[in-house]
C-alpha angles and dihedrals in degrees: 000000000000119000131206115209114195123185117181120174124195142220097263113274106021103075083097080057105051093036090057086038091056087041101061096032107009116058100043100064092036096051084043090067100024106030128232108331113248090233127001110178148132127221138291092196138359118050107005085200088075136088123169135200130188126195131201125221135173087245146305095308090045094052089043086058109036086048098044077052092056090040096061097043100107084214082064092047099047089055092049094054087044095050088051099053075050093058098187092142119099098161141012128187120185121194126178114212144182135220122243114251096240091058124076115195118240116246 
């Protein structure tokens, strides 16, 4: 299983804004091409501008197709335009990961 870590952290004040943002354009079109995120969530502690996902896929070729899919869906463009005039995003980092052979993830 390849997974897909995503950290975003946002100006002060406007992650509200970019999570209901995500929420009412975002996340359809996105769940529509990559299913339902493993974990979506913003922290307890540390930074409060921050939020993380992280997506499962089969391997490398099943998270390019499933992402060039998303990519090409005009309601995933038009967030992403949106979430840009917004311009809440400071800082994004992105990390691949694997499972460990000995943990199967729950379903």
């Amino acid at each position: 299983m390849l997974l897909d870590v995503r950290n975003y952290v946002c100006r002060p004040n406007t992650l509200k804004k970019q999570l209901a943002l995500y929420a009412a354009k975002g996340k359809g079109p996105q769940t529509r091409h990559l299913g339902e995120p493993v974990v979506f969530a913003v922290g307890e502690t540390g930074n409060p501008n921050e939020y993380l996902h992280i997506w499962a896929y089969e391997n490398a070729a099943d998270r390019e197709r499933r992402r060039a899919a998303m990519w090409a869906d005009p309601d995933w463009l038009a967030y992403v335009k949106e979430s840009n005039e917004l311009g809440a995003l400071e800082s994004q980092s992105t990390r691949l990961m694997v499972t460990v052979d000995f943990f199967k993830q729950p379903r």
